[in-house]
N, C-alpha and C positions, 0 to 999 in steps of 0.2 A: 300153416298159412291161413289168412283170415283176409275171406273177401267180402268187401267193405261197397255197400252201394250206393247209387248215388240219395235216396233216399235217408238212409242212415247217417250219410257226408253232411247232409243239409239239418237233418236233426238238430246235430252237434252244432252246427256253425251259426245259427239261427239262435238271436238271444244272447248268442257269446260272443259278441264281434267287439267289444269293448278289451275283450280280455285276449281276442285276436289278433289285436290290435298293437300290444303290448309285446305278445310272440314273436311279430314280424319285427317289431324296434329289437327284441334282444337278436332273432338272426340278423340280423344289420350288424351289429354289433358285435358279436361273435365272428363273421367275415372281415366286418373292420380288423377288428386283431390276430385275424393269420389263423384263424381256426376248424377250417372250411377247406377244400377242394371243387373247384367249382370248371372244369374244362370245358370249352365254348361246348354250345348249341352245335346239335347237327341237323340239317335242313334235307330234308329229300322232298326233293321237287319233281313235277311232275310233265314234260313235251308236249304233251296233249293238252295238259290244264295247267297253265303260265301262271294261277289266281289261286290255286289250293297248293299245301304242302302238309308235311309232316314236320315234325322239331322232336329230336330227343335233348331231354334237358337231364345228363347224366352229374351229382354231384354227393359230396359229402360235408354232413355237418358235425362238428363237433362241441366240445364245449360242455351244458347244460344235454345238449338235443344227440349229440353221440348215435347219429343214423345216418345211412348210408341209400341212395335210391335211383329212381330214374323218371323222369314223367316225357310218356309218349305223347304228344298232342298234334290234335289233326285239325288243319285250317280250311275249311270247304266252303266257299261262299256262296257259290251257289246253292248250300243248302237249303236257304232259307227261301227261294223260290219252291223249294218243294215242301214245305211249313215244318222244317225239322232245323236243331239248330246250327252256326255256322263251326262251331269248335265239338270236337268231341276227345275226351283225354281218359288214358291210363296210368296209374301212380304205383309202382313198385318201392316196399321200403325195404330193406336188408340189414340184416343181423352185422354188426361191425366186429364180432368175434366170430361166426363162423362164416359170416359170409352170405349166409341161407337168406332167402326172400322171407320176410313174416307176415307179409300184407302185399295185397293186389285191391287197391278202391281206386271205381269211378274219378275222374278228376278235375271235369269242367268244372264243379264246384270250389274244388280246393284252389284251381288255375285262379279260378275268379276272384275270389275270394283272396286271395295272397297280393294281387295284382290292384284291388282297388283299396285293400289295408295297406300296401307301397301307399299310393297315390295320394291315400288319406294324409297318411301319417308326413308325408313330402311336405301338402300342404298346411299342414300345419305349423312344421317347421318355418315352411318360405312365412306363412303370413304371421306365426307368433300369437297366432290366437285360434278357437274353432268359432270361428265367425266370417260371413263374407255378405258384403250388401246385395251382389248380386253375383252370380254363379250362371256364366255359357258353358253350354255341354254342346259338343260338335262331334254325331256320333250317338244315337239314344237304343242302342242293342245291349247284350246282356252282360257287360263291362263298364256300360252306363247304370246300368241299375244297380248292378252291386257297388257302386262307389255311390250312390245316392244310400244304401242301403245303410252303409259305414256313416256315412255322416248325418243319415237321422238318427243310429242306433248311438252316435258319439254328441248326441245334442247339440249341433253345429247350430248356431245362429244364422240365417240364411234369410235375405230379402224379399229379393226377385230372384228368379230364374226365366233366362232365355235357352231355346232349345234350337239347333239346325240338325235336319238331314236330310238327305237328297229325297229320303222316303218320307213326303213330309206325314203320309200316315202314321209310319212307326214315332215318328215329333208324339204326333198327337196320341197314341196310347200310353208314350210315358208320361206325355202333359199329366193323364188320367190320373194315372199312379202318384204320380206327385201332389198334385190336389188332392188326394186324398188322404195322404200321409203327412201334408204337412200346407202351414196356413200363407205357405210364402205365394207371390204373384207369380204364375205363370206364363209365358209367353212364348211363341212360335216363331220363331227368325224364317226371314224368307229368303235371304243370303248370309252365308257362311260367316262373312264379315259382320253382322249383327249379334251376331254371339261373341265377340269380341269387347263390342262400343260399350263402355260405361261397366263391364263386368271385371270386379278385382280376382276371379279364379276363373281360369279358362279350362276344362277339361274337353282331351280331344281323343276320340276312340273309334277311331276309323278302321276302315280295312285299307285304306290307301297303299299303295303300291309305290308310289312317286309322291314328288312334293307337288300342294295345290294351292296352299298359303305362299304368297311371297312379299307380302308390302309389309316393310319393317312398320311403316304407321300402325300398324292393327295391336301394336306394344305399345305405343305412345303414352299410353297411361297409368304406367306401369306394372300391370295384372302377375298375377301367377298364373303359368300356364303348366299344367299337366299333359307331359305329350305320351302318354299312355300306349299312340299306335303307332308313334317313332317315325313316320316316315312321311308325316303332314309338313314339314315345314322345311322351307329353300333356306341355302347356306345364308341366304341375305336376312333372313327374320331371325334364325337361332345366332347371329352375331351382334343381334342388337338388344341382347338378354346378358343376364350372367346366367349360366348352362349349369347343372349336376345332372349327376346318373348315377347308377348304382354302383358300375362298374366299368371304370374306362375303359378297358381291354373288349371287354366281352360288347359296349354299347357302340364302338368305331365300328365299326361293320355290316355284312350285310348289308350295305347300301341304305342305312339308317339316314338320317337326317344330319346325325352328329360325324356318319363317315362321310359321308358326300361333304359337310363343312370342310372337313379336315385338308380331303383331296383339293377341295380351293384354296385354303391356305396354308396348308404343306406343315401344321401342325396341331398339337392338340392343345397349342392357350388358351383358347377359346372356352374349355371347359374349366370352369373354376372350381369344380370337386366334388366329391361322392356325398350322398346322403349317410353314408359314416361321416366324414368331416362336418356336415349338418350338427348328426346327433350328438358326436363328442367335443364341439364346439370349437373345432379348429379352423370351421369355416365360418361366415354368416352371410346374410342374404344385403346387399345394402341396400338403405333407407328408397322408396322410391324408384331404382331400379327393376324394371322387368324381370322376371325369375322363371327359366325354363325347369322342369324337372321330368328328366327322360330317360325313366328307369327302363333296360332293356328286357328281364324278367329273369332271375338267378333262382336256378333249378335251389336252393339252401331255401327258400324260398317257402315253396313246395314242401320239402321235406320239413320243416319246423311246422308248417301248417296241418301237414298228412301225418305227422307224427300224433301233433296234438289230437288229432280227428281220431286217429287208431286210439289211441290209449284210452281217451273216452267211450270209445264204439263197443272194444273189450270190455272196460269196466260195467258198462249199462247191457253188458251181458249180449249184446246184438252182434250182427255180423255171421257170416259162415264160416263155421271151421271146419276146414280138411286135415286133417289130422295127420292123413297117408299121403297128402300131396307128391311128398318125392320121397314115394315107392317104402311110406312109413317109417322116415326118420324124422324126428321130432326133433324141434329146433328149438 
């Protein structure tokens, strides 16, 4: 067993997000074509705290990635009242011939990391180029930075950027970060709907609970929107998009934005197809149309990213090895 921390996660991932990038297209891809086992999310929720949970994300990848794992991840929002952060996660990868765990890393990184290479990789599809005039981020926490991270490490052309959050301080420390990584205009929205006006990529990475967005006008112009925290937007605004996801099965639910759609119209047309159908060109975004893309976050995901992350961590000789982890049989 070789435990992998969050230190040596971000080594690796840092500088490689180009070729991460790439990872996450082939697990898409590998999923598109039946090569994956991927059984829903389990949720433990909490009586006392309605706002935090747990998620295991149990799955298997096949293919090129031939591993097998599980990622624990824990949603604490109140964390960050106490300056620590809101997610903290565990990634188990397992031997797909004997079974054995071979790795235990850190995995807010990898979580992160997987989930804003999705989000990238979405928009680029939707827009057909790595370029956008202006870019609303609704939501500027550490799911907004790592997809800001992807798209200056992918030389994204990028104008303006407008920023909302309720904290308008945390706006203002990514503003920071942004100016300083890159020469686009900055700006602070003072309502939620200003991150919308005039911007062709909308990213939204909230912690929402419920829907808060409901005026289909806020698509009028036809944006890409990145719904990243799945549960920002009323049945009325996700039908006046064409919708993808990653995975219809696993994205209806949970009181998503895309299940609550459903329960009002008593079916899933509305969703016009996965980001496989994207990639292998069965779908397409049409001209000027508004384009939702509300990937629900597939444990295959994880393990292509935590896999990559292990095998580098190993070869650069780092990581800890327990050798007698269970009770000295070597895997």
């Amino acid at each position: 067993m070789t435990v992998i921390d969050a230190a040596d996660v971000a080594a690796q991932i840092n500088g490689s997000r180009p070729e991460l990038l790439e990872v996450v297209r082939r697990a898409y891809l590998a999923h598109d074509a039946g090569q994956s086992s991927n059984p829903h999310s389990s949720f433990l929720r909490f009586p006392h705290q309605p706002r935090s949970r747990i998620i295991s994300l149990p799955a298997y990848l096949g293919g090129e990635f031939d591993v097998a794992g599980n990622k624990w991840i824990a949603s604490f929002p109140d964390n960050t009242q106490h300056g620590i952060p809101r997610a903290s996660a565990t990634l188990i990868l397992n031997d797909c011939v004997t079974g054995y765990p071979f790795a235990c890393m850190e995995s807010s990184v990898v979580s992160a990391t997987r989930t804003a290479a999705s989000a990238v990789l979405g928009a680029e599809v939707l827009l057909g180029e790595r370029r956008a005039r202006r870019v609303g981020i609704v939501g500027t926490g550490l799911i907004a930075q790592h997809v800001w991270k992807f798209l200056r490490d992918l030389d994204w052309e990028i104008g303006a950027f407008r920023l909302f959050d309720l904290n308008r301080d945390a706006a203002e420390r990514y503003g920071v970060v942004l100016k300083e990584d890159s020469a686009a205009e900055v700006e602070i929205a003072e309502r939620v709907e200003d991150a919308f006006a005039d911007c062709d990529l909308v990213v939204l990475t909230t912690v929402a609970g419920e829907p808060h967005l409901h005026d289909p006008g806020l698509l009028a112009h036809g944006p890409v929107v990145l719904h990243l925290s799945l549960r920002d937007l009323s049945p009325e605004v996700v039908l006046a998009a064409q919708n993808f996801t990653d995975d219809v099965d696993h994205a209806v639910r949970e009181r998503t934005s895309l299940h609550l759609t459903e329960q009002v119209t008593g079916d899933r047309d509305f969703i016009d197809g996965t980001i496989g159908d994207l990639l292998a060109g069965r779908r397409t975004r049409e001209p000027g149309r508004p384009a939702i893309f509300a990937p629900f976050g597939l444990g295959v995901l994880d393990l292509a990213v935590g896999k990559w992350v292990h095998d580098r961590v190993v070869e650069a000789g780092k990581g800890h090895r327990a050798s007698d982890f269970f009770t000295g049989v070597e895997v």
